[in-house]
C-alpha positions as CSV (number, residue, x, y, z in Angstrom):
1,X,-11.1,-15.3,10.3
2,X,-13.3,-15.3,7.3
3,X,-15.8,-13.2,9.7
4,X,-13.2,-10.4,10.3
5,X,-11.9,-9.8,6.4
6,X,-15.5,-9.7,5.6
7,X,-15.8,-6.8,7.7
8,X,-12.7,-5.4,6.1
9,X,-13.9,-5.4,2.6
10,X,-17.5,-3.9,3.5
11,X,-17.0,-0.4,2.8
12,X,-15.4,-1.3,-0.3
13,X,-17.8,-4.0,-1.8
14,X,-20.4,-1.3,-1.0
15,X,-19.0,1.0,-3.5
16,X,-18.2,-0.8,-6.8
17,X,-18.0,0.9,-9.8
18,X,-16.4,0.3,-13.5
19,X,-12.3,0.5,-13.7
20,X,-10.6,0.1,-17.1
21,X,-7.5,-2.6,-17.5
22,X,-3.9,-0.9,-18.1
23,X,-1.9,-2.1,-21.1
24,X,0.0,-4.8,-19.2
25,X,-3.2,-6.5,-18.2
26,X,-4.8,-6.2,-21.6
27,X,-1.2,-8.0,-22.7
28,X,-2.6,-10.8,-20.4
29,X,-5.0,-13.1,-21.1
30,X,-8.7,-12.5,-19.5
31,X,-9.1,-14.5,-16.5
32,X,-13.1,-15.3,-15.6
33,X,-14.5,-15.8,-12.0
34,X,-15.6,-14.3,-9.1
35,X,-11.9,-13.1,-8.4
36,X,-11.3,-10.8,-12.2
37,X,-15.0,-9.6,-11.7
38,X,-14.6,-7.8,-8.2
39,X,-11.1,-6.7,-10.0
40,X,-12.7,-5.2,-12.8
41,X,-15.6,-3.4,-10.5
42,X,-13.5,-1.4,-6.9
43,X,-13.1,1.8,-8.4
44,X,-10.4,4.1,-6.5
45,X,-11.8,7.5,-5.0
46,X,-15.3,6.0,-4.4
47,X,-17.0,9.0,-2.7
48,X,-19.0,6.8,0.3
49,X,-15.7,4.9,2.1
50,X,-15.0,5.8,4.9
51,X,-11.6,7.7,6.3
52,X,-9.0,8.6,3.8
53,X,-10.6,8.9,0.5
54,X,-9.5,5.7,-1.9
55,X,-7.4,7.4,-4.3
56,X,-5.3,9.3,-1.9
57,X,-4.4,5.7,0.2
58,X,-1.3,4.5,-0.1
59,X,-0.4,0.8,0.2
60,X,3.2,-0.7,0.6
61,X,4.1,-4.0,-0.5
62,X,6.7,-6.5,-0.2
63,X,8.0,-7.8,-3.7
64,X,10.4,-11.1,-3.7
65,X,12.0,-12.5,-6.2
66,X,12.8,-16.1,-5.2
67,X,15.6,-16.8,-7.7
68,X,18.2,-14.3,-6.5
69,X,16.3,-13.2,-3.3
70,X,16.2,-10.0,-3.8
71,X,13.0,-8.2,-2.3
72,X,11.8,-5.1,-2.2
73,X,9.4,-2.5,-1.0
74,X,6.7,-1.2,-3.5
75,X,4.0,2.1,-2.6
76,X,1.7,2.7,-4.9
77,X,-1.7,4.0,-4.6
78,X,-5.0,2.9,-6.1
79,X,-4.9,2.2,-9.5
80,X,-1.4,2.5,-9.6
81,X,1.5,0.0,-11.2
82,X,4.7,-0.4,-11.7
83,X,7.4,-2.6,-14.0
84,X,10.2,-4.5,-12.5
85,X,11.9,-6.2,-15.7
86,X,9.9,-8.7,-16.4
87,X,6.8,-9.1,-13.4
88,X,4.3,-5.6,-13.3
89,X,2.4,-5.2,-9.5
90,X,-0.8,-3.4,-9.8
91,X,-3.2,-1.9,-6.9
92,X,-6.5,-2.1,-7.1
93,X,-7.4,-0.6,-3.7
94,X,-6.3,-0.8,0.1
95,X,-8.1,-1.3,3.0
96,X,-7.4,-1.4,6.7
97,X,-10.1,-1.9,10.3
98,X,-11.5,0.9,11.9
99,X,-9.4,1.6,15.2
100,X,-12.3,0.8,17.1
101,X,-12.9,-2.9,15.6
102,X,-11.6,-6.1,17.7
103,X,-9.1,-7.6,15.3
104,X,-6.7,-5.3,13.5
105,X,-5.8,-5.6,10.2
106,X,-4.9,-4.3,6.9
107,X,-5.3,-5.7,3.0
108,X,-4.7,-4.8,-0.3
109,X,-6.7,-5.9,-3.7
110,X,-3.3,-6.6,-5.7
111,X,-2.7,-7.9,-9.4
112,X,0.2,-10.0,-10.0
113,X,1.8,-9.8,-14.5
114,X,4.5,-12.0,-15.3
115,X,6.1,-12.2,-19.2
116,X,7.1,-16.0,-19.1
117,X,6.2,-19.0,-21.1
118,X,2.6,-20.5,-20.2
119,X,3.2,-23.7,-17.9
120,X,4.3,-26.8,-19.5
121,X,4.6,-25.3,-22.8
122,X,7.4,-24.2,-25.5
123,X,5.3,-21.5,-26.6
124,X,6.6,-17.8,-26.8
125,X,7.0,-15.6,-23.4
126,X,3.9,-13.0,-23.0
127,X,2.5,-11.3,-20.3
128,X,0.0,-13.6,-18.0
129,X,-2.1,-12.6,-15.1
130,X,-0.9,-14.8,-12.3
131,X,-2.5,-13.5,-9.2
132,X,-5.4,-10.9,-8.7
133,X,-7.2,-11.0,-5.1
134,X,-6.9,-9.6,-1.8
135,X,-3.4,-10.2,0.8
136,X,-4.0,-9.8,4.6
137,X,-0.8,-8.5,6.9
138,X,-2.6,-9.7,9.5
139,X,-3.3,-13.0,8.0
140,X,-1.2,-13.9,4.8
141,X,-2.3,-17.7,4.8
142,X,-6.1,-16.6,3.7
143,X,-4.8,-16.0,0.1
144,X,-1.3,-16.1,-1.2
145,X,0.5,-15.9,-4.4
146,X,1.4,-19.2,-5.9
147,X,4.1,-18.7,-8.1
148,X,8.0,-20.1,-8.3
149,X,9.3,-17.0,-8.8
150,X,7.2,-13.9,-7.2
151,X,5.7,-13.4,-4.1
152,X,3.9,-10.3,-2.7
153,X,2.9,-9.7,0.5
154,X,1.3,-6.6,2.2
155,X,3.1,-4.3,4.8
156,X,0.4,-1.3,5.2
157,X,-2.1,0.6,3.8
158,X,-1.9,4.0,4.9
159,X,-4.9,5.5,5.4
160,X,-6.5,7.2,8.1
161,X,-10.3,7.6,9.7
162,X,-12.6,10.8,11.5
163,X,-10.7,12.0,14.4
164,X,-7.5,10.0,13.7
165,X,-5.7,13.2,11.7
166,X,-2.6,14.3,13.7
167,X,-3.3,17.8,14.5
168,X,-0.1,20.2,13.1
169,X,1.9,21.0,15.9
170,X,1.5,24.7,17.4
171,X,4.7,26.0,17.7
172,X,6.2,27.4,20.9
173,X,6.0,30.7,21.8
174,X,9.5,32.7,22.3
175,X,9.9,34.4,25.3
176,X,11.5,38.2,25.5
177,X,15.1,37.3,26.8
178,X,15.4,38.5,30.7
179,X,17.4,41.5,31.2
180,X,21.2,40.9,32.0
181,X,21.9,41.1,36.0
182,X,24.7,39.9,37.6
183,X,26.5,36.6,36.6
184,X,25.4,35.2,40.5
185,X,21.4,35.6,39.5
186,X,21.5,34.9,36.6
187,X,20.2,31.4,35.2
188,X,22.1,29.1,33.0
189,X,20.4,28.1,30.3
190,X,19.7,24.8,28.3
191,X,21.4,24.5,25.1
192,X,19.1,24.7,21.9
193,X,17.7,21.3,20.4
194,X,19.4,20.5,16.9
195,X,17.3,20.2,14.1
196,X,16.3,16.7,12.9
197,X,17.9,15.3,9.3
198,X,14.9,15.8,6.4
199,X,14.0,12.5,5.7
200,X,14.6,11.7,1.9
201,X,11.9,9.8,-0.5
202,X,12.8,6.5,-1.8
203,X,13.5,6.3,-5.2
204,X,11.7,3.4,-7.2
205,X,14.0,1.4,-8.9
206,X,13.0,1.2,-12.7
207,X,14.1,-2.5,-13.1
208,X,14.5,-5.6,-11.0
């Protein structure tokens, strides 16, 4: 296991560069380790990954809130966050296994803001960093979000590698319509394909 998301973060970890905190996280206090350092270095857009470039992935994610059990989907790309009342998810980057690799998978670097009271204290709610680190699909149990109140899992990353594009559809030639002949050679023909529904965006809630 450890083997296959090390081969998943290669092409990232090759590629650090600088990346500024947002407001949120300079609300939060600084957390030190390995964890915060690799944070503060994946830069989105790097140049060398391979496939779809960094900034232009898009990663969705699963957002729960354990006290009313409400969940929903989040899709934001690198660098990206967004403010559901009073817990802010942040994407550092997304990442997913090359189709020709042997064991699928798909991860996202994610950074987890709650405003709440430091635990075991009276003190005054302010924002805390909580979580910041990869989330597998593929294997959730290597790191997870311990919290009583959030959790966030990963559902994608959409990306794509060389020679994975979908080429655009060519569309079918019309043929000249046959001239009329009697009703006893003539061939019945099939009745014309209705259009499929345009598929609407979904709207980001502003608060949750």
């Amino acid at each position: 296991m450890i083997r296959r998301h090390s081969l998943l973060l290669l092409p990232l970890l090759a590629t650090l560069a600088a990346c500024g905190p947002t407001d949120e996280e300079k609300l939060a206090p600084e957390k030190s380790g390995k964890a915060q350092a690799t944070a503060d270095r994946i830069v989105a857009g790097s140049d060398n990954a391979l496939g779809t470039p960094m900034a232009e992935r898009v990663a969705v994610l699963g957002l729960l809130n354990k006290r009313n059990g409400q969940t929903r989907d989040i899709e934001l790309k690198p660098g990206e966050a967004i403010r559901f009342g009073k817990v802010v998810v942040r994407l550092r980057a997304c990442e997913k296994t090359a189709p020709w690799e042997n064991y699928p998978d798909e991860g996202a670097f994610v950074q987890l803001l709650v405003h709440e009271r430091p635990p075991g204290t009276t003190d005054a709610e302010r924002w805390r960093s909580v979580f910041s680190g990869w989330l597998f699909k593929e294997n959730p149990a290597a790191n997870v979000v311990e919290h009583p109140v959030y959790d966030v899992w990963v559902k994608s990353c959409r990306m794509s590698f060389p020679g994975e594009e979908t080429p655009v559809e060519e569309k079918p030639s019309q043929e000249a319509p046959a001239p009329a002949d009697n009703a006893s050679s003539s061939a019945p023909q099939a009745a014309p394909a209705e259009p499929a529904a345009p598929a609407g965006e979904d709207a980001k809630p502003d608060e949750g």
